[in-house]
N, C-alpha and C positions, 0 to 999 in steps of 0.2 A: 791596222796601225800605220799604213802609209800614209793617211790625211790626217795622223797626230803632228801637232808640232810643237815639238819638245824642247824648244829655247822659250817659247810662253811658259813653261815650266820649272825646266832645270836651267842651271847656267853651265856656261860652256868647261869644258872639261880641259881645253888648249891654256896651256901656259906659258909665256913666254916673260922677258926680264921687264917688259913695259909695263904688260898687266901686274904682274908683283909689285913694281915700284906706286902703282896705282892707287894696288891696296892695302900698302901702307901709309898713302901719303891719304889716303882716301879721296884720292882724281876719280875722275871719270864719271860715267853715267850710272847712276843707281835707278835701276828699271826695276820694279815691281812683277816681280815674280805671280803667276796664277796660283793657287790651291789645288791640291788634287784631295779630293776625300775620300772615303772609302765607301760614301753613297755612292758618287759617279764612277770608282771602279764596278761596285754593285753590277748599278745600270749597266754598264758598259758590256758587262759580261753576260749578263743575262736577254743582252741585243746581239750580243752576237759582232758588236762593231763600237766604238769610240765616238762618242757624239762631243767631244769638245775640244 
């Protein structure tokens, strides 16, 4: 799981008064988030390691 990177995925957990007023005002960058499905957990699990 060290060569996962989990901001392609999830968004960040840190909150502070800028990001709030952000996402209310709807500022900032809207990045597109990856999928995770439960094919590639499957795979993943069944290698023994994380391929994405």
């Amino acid at each position: 799981m060290s060569s996962f990177e989990f901001c392609r995925s999830f968004n960040s957990e840190a909150v502070d008064s800028i990001s709030i007023l952000k996402s209310i005002f709807g500022l900032g960058n809207k990045r597109a988030l990856e999928a995770i499905t439960v094919d590639m957990l499957e795979k993943s699990a069944l290698l023994y390691k994380c391929n994405y």
